[in-house]
Wavefront OBJ file of the C-alpha trace (Angstrom):
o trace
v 21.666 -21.454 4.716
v 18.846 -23.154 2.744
v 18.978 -21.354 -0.471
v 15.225 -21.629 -2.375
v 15.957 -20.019 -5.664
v 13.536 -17.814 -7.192
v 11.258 -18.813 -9.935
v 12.277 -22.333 -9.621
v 11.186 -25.237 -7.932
v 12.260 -26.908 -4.781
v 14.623 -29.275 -6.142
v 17.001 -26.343 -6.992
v 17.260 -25.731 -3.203
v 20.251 -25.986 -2.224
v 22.457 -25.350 1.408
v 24.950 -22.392 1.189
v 27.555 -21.641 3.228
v 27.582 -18.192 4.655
v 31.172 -17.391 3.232
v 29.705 -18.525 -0.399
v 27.233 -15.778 -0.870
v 28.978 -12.714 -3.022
v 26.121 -10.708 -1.163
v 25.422 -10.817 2.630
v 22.456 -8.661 2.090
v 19.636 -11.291 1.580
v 21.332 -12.877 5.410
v 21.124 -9.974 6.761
v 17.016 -9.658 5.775
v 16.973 -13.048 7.123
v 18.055 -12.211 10.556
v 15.911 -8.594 10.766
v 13.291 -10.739 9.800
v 13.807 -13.678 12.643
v 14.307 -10.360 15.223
v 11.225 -8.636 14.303
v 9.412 -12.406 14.553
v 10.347 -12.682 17.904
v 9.239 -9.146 18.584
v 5.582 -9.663 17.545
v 5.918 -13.058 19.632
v 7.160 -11.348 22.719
v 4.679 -8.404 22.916
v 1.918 -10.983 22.247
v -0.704 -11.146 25.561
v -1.340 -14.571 26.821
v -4.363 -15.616 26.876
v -6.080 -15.664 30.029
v -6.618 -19.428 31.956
v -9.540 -20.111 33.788
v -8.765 -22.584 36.402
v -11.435 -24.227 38.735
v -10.094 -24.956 42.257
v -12.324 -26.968 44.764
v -11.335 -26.261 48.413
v -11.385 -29.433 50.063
v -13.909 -30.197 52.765
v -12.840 -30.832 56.499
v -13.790 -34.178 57.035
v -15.156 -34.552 60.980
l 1 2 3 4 5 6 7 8 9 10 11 12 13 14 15 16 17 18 19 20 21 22 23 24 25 26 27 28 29 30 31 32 33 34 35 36 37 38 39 40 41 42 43 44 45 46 47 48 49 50 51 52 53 54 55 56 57 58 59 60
C-alpha cells in the first residue's frame, strides 16, 4: 500500500506491505471506501444517447 504520511510531504510516501502495518484499521477504511465508490458508480443513470438513423432509400 502507498503510505502518504500525514502532515508531511510526498517524498515521505512510502509502499507498505500489508503484514507491516501494526494496525489494519486504516486498510480496512481503504477498502469500505473503494466498495462504497463503486456503489455510487453503479447506481449512477447513464446518460441518455441520441442517435440519428437514416433509413436507406430503395433505389428503382
Amino acid at each position: 500500500y502507498l503510505v502518504k504520511w500525514k502532515n508531511l510531504d510526498d517524498s515521505h510516501n512510502e509502499w507498505v506491505q500489508e503484514e507491516d502495518f501494526h494496525d489494519n484499521r486504516p486498510i480496512q477504511r481503504y477498502w469500505k471506501r473503494r466498495r462504497d465508490q463503486q456503489k455510487i458508480v453503479s447506481l449512477r443513470k447513464p446518460k441518455p444517447v441520441r442517435l440519428r438513423l437514416r433509413m436507406p432509400r430503395d433505389q428503382d
